[in-house]
CHARMM-style PDB file with segment names, atoms N, HN, CA, C and O in Angstrom:
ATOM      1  N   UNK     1      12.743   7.578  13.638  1.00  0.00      PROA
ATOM      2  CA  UNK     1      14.077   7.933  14.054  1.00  0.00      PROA
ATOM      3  C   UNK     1      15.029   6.818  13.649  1.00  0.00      PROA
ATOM      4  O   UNK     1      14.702   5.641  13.798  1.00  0.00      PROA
ATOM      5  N   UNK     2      16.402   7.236  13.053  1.00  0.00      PROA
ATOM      6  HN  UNK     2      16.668   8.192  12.932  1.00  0.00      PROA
ATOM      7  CA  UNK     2      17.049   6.350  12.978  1.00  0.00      PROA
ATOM      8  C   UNK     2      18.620   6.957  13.715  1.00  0.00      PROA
ATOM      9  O   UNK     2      18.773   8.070  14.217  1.00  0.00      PROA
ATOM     10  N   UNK     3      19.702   5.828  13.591  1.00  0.00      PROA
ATOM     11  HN  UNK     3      19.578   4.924  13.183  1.00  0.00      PROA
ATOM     12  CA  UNK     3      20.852   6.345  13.892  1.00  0.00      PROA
ATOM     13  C   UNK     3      21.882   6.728  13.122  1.00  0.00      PROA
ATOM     14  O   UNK     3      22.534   6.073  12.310  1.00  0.00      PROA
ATOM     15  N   UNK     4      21.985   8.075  13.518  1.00  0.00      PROA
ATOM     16  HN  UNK     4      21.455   8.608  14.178  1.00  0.00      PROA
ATOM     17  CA  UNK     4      23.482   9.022  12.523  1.00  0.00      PROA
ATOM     18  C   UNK     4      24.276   9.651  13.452  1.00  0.00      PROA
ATOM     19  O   UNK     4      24.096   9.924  14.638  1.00  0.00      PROA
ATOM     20  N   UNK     5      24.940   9.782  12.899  1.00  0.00      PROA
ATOM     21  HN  UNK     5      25.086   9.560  11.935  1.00  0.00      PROA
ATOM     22  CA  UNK     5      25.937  10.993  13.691  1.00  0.00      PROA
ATOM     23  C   UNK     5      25.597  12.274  13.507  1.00  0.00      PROA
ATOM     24  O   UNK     5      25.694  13.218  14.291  1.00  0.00      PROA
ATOM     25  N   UNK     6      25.139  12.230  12.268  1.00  0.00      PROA
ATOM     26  HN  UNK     6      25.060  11.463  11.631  1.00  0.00      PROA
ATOM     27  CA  UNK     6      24.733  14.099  12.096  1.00  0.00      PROA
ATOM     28  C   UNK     6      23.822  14.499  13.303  1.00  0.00      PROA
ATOM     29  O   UNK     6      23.343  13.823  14.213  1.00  0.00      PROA
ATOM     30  N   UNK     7      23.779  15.250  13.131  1.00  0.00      PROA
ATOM     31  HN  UNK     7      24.168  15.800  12.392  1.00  0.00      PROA
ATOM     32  CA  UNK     7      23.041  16.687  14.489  1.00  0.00      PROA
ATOM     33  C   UNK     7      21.421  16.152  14.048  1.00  0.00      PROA
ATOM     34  O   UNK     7      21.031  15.720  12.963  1.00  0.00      PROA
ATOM     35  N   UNK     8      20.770  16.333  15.151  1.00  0.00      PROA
ATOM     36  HN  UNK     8      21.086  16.684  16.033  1.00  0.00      PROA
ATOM     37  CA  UNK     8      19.271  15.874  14.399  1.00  0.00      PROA
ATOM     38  C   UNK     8      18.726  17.218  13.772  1.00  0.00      PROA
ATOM     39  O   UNK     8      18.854  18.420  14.007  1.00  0.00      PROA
ATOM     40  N   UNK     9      17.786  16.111  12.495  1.00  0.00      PROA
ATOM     41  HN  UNK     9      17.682  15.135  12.305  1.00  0.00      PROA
ATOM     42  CA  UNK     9      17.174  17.491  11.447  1.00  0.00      PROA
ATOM     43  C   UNK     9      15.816  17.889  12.347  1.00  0.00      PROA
ATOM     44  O   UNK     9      15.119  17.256  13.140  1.00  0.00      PROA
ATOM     45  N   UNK    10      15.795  19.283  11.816  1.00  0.00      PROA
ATOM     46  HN  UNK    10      16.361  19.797  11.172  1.00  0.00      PROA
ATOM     47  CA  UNK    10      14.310  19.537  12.240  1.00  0.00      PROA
ATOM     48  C   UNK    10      13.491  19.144  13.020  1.00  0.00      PROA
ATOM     49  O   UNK    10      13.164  19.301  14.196  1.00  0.00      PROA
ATOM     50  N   UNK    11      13.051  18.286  11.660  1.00  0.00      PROA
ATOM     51  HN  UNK    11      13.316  18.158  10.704  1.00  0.00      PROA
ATOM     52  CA  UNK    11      12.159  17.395  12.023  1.00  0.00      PROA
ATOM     53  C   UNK    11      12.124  16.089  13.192  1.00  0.00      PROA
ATOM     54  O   UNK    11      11.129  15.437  13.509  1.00  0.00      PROA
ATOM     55  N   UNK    12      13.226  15.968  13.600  1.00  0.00      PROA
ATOM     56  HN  UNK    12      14.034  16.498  13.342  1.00  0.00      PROA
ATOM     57  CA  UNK    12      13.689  14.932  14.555  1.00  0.00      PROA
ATOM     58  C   UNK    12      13.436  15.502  16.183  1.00  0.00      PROA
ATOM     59  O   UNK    12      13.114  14.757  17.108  1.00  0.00      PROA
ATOM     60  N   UNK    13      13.625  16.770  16.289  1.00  0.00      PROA
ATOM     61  HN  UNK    13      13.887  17.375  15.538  1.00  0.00      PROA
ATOM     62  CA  UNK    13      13.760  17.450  16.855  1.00  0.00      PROA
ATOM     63  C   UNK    13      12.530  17.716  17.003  1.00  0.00      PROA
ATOM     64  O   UNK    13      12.342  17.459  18.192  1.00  0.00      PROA
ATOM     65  N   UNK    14      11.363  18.136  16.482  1.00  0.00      PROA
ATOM     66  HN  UNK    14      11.516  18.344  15.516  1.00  0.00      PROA
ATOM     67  CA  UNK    14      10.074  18.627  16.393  1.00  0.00      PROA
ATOM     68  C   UNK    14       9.764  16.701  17.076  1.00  0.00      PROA
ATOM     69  O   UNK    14       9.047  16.629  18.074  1.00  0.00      PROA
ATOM     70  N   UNK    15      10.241  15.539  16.571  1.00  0.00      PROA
ATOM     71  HN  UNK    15      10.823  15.598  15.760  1.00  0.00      PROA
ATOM     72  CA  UNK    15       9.051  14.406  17.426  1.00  0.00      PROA
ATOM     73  C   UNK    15       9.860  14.469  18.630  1.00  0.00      PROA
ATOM     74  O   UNK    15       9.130  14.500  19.620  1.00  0.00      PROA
ATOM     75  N   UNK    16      10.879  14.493  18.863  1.00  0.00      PROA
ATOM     76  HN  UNK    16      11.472  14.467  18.058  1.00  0.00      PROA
ATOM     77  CA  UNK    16      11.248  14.230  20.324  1.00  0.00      PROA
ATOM     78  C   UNK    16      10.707  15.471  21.145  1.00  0.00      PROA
ATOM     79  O   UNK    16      10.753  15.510  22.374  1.00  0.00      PROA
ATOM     80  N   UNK    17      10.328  16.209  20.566  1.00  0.00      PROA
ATOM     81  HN  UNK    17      10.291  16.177  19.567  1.00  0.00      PROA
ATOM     82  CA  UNK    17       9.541  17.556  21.798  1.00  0.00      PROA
ATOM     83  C   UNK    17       8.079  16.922  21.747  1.00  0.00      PROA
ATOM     84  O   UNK    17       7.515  16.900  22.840  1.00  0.00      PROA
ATOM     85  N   UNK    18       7.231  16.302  20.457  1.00  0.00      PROA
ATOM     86  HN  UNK    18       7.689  16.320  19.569  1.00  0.00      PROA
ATOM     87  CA  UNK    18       6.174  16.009  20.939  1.00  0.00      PROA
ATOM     88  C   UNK    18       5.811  14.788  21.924  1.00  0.00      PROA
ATOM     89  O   UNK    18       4.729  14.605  22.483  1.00  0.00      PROA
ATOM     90  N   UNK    19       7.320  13.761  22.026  1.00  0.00      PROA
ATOM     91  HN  UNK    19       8.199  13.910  21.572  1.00  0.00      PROA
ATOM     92  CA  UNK    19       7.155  12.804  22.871  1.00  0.00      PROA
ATOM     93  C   UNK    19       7.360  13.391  23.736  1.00  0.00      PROA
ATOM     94  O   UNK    19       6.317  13.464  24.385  1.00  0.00      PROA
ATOM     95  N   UNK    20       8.223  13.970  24.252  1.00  0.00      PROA
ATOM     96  HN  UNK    20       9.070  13.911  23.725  1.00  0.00      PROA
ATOM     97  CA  UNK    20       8.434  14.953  25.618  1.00  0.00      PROA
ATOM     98  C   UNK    20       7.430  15.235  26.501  1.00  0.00      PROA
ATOM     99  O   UNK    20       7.282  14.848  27.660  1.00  0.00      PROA
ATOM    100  N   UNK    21       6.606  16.115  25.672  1.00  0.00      PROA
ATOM    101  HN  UNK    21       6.727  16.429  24.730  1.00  0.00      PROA
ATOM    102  CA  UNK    21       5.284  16.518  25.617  1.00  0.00      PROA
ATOM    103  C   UNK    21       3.707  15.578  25.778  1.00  0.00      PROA
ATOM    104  O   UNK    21       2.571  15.848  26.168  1.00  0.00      PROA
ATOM    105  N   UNK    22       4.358  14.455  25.274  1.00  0.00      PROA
ATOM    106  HN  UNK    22       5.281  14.237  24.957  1.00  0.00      PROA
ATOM    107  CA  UNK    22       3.221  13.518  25.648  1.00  0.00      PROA
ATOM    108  C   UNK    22       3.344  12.865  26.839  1.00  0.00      PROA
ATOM    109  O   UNK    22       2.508  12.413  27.622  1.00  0.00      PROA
ATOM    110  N   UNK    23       4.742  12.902  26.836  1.00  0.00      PROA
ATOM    111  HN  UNK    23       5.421  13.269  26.200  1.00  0.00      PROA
ATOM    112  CA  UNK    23       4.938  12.277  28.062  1.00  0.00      PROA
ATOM    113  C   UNK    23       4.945  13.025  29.133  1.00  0.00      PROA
ATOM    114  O   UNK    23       5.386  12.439  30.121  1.00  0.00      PROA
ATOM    115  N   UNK    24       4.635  14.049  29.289  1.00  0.00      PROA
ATOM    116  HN  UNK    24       4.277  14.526  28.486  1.00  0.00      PROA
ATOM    117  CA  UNK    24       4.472  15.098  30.510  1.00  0.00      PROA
ATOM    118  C   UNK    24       2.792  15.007  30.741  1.00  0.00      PROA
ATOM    119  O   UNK    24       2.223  14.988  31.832  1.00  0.00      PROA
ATOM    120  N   UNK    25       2.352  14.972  29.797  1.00  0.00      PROA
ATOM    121  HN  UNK    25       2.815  14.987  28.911  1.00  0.00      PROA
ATOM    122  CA  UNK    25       0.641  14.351  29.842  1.00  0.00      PROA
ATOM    123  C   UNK    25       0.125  13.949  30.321  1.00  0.00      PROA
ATOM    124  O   UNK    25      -0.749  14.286  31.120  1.00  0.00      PROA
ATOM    125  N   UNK    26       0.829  12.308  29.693  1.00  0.00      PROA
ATOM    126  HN  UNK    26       1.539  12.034  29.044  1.00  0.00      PROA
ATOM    127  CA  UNK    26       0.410  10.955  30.651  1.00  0.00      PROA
ATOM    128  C   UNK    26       0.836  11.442  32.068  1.00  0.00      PROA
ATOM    129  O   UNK    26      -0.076  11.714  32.850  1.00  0.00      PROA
ATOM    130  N   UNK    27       2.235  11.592  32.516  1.00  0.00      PROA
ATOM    131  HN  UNK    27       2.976  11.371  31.882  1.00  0.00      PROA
ATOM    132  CA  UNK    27       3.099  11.420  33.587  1.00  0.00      PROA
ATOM    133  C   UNK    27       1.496  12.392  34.636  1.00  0.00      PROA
ATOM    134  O   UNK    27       0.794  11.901  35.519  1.00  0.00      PROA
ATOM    135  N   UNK    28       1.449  13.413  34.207  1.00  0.00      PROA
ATOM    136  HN  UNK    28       2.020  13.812  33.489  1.00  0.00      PROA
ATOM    137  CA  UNK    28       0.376  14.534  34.899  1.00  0.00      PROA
ATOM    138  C   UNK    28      -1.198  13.625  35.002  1.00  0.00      PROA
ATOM    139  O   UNK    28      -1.893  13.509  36.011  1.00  0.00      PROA
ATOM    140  N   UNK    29      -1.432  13.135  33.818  1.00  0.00      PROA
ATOM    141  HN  UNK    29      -0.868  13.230  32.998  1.00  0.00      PROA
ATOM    142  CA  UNK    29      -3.008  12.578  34.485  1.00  0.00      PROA
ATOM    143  C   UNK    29      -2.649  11.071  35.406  1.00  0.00      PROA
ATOM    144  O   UNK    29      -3.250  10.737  36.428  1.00  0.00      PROA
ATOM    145  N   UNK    30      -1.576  10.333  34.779  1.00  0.00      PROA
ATOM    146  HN  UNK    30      -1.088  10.605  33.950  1.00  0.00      PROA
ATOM    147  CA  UNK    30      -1.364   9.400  35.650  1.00  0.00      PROA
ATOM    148  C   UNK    30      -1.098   9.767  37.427  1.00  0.00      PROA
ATOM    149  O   UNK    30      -1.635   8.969  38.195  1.00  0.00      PROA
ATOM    150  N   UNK    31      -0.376  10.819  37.998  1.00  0.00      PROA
ATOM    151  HN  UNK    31       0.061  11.467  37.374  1.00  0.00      PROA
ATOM    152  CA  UNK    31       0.139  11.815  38.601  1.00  0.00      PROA
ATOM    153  C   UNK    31      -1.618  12.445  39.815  1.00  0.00      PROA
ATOM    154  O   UNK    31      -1.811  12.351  41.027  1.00  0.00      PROA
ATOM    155  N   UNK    32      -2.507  13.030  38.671  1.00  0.00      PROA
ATOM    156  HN  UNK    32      -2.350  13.106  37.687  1.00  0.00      PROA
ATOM    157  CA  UNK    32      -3.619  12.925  39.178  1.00  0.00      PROA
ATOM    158  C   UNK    32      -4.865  12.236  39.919  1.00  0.00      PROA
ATOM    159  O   UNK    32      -5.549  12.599  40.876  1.00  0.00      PROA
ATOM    160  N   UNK    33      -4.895  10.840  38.911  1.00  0.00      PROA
ATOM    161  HN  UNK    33      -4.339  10.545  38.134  1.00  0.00      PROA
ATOM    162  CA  UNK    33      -5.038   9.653  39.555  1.00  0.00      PROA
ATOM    163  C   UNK    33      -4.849   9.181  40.717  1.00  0.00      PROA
ATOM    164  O   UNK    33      -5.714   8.812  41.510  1.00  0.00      PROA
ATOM    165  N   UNK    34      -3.515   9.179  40.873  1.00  0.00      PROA
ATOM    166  HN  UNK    34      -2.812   9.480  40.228  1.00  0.00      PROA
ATOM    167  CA  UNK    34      -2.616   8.151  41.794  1.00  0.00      PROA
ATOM    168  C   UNK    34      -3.018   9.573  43.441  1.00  0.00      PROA
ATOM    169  O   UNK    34      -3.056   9.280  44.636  1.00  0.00      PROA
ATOM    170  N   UNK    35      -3.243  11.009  42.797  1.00  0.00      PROA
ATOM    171  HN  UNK    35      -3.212  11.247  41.827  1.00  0.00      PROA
ATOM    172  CA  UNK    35      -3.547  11.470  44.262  1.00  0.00      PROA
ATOM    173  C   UNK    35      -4.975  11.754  44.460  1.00  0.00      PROA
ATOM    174  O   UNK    35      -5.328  12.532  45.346  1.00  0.00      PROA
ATOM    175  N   UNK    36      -5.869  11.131  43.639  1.00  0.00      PROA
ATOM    176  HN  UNK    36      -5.582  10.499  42.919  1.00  0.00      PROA
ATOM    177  CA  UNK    36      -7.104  11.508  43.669  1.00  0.00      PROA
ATOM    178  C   UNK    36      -8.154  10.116  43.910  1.00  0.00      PROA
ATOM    179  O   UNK    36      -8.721   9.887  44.979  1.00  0.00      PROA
ATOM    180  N   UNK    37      -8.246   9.433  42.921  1.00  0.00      PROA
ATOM    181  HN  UNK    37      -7.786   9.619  42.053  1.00  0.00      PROA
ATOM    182  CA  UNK    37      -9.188   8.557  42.674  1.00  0.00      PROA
ATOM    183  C   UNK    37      -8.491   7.196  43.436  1.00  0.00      PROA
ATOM    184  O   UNK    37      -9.270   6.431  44.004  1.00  0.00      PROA
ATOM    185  N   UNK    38      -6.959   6.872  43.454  1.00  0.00      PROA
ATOM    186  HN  UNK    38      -6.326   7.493  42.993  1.00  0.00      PROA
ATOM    187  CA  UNK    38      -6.527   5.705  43.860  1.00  0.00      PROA
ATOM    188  C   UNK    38      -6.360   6.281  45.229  1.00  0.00      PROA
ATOM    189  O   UNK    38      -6.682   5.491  46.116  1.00  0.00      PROA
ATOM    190  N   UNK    39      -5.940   7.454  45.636  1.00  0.00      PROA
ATOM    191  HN  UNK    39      -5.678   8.096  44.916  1.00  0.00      PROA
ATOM    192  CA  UNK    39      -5.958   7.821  47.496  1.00  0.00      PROA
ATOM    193  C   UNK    39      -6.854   7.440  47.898  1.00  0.00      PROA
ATOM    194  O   UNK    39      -6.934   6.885  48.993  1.00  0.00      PROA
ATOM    195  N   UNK    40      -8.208   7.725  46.757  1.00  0.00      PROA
ATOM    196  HN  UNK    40      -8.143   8.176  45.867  1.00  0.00      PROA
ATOM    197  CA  UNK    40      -9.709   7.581  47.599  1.00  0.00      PROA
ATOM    198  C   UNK    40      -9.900   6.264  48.046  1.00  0.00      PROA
ATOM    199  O   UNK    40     -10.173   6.007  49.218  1.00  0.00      PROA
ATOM    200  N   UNK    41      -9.744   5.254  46.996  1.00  0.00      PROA
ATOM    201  HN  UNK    41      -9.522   5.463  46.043  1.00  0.00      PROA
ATOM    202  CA  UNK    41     -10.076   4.006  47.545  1.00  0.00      PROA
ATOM    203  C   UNK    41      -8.836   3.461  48.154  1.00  0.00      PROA
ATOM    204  O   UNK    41      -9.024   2.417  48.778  1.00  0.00      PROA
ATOM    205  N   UNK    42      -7.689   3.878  48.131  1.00  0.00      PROA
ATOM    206  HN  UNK    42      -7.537   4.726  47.624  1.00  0.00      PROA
ATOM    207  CA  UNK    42      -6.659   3.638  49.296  1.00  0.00      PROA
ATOM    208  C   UNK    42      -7.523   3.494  50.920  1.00  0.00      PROA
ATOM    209  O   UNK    42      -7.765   2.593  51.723  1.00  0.00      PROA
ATOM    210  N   UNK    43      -7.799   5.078  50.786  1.00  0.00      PROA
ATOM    211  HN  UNK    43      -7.602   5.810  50.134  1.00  0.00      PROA
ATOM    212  CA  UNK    43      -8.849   5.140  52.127  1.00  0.00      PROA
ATOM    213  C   UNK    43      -9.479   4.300  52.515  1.00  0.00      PROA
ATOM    214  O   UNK    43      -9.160   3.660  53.517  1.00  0.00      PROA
ATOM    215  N   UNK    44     -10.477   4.092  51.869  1.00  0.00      PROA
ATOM    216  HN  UNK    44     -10.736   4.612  51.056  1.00  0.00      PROA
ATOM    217  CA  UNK    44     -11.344   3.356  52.004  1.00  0.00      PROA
ATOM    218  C   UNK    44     -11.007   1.922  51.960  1.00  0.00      PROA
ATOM    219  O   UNK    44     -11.941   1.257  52.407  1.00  0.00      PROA
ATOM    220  N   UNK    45     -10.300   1.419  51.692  1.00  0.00      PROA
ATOM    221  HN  UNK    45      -9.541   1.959  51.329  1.00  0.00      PROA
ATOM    222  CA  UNK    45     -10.131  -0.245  51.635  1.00  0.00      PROA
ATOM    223  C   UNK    45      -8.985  -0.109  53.091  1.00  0.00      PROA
ATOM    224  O   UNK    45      -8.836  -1.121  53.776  1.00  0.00      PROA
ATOM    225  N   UNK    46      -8.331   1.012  53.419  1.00  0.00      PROA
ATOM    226  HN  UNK    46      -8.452   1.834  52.863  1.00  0.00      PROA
ATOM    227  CA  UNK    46      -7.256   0.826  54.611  1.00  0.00      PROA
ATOM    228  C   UNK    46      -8.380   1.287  55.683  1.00  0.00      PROA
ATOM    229  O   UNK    46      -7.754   1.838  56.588  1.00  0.00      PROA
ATOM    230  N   UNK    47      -9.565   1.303  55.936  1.00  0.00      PROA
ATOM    231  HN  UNK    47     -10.074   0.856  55.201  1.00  0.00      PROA
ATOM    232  CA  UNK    47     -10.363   2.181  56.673  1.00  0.00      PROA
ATOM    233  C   UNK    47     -11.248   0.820  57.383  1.00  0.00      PROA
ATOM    234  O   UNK    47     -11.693   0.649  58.518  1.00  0.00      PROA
ATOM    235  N   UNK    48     -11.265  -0.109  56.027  1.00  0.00      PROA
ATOM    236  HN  UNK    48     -10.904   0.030  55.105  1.00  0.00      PROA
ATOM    237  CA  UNK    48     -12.302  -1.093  55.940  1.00  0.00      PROA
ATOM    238  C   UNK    48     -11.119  -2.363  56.612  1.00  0.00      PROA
ATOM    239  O   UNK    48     -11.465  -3.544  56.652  1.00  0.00      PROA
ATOM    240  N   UNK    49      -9.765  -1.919  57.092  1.00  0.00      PROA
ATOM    241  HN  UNK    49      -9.485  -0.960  57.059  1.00  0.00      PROA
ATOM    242  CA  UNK    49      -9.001  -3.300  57.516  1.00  0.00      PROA
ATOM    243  C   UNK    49      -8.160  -3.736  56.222  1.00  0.00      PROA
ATOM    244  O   UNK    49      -7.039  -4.200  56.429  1.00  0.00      PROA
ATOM    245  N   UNK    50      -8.615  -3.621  54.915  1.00  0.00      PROA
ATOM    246  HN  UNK    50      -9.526  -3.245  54.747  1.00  0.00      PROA
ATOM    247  CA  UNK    50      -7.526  -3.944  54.179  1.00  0.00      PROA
ATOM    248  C   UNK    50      -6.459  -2.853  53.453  1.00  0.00      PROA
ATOM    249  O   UNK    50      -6.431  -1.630  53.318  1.00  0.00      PROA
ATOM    250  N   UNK    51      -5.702  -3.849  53.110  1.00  0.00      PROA
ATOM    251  HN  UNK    51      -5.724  -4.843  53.219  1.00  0.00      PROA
ATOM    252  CA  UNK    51      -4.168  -3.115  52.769  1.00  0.00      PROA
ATOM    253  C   UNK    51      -4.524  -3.247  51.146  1.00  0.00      PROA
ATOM    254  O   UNK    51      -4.481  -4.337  50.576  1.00  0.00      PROA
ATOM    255  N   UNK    52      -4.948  -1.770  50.342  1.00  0.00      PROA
ATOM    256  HN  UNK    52      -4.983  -0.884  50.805  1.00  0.00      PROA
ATOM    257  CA  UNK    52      -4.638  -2.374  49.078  1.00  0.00      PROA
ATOM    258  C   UNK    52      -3.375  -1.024  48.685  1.00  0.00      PROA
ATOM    259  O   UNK    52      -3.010  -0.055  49.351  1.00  0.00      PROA
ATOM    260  N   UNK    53      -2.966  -1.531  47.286  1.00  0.00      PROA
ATOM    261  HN  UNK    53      -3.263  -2.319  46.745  1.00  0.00      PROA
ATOM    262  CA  UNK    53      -2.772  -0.234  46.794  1.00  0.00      PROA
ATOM    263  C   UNK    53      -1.671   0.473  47.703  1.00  0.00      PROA
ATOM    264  O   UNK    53      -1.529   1.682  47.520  1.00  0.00      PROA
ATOM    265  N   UNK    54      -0.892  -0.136  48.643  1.00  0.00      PROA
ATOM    266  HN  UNK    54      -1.008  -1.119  48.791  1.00  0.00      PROA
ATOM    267  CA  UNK    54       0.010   0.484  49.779  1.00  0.00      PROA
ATOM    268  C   UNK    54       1.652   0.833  48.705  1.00  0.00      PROA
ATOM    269  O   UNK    54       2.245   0.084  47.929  1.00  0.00      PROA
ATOM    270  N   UNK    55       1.955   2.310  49.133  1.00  0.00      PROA
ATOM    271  HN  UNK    55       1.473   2.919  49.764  1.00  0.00      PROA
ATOM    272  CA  UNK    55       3.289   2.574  48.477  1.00  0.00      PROA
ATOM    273  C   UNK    55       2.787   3.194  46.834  1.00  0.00      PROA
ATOM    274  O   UNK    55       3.686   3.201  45.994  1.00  0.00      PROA
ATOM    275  N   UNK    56       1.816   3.545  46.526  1.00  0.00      PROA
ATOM    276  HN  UNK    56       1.085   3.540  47.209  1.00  0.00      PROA
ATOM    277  CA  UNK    56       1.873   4.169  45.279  1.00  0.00      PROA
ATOM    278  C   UNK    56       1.840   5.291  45.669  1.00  0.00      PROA
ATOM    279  O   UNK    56       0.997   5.736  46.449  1.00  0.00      PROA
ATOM    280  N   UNK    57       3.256   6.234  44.910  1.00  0.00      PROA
ATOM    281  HN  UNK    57       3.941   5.873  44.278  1.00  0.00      PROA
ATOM    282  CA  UNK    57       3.541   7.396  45.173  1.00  0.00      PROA
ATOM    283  C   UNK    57       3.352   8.090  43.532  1.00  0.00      PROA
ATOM    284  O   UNK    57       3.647   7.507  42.488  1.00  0.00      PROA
ATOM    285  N   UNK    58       2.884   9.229  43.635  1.00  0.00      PROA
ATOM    286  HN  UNK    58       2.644   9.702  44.483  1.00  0.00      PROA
ATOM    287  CA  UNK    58       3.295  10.037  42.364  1.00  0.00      PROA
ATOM    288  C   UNK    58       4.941   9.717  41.278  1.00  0.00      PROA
ATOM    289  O   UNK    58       6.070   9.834  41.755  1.00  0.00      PROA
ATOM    290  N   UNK    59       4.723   9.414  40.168  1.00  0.00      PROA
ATOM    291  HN  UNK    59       3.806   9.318  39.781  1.00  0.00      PROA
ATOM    292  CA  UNK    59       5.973   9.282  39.422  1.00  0.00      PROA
ATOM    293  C   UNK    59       6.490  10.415  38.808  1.00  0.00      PROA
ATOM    294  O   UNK    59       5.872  11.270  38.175  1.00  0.00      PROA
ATOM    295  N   UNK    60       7.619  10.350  39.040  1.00  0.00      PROA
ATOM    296  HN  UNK    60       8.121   9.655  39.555  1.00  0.00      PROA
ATOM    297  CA  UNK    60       8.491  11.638  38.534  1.00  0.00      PROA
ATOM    298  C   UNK    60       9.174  11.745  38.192  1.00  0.00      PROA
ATOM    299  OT1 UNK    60       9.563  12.883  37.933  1.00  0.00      PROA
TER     300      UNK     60
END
């Protein structure tokens, strides 16, 4: 990508939908994570007396 004034070509248009797109990806497995595998040991380390991992919320 560079900078113009013209309208973006095509093709400019076609990578910013696949970054879009990738980035809805990451955002979703990161998203999964954060309520699955990091809740779990949230639990478990806040269960066991310690504080880890406190305040990670899903990003959006």
């Amino acid at each position: 990508m560079s900078s113009s004034w013209n309208a973006p070509t095509p093709g400019q248009l076609k990578t910013l939908e696949d970054a879009k797109e990738a980035l809805a990806e990451g955002l979703a497995m990161l998203n999964a994570a954060l309520t699955t595998e990091v809740a779990a040991a949230r639990k478990a380390f806040e269960s066991s007396g310690l504080g880890l991992l406190r305040g990670l919320e899903p990003v959006k």
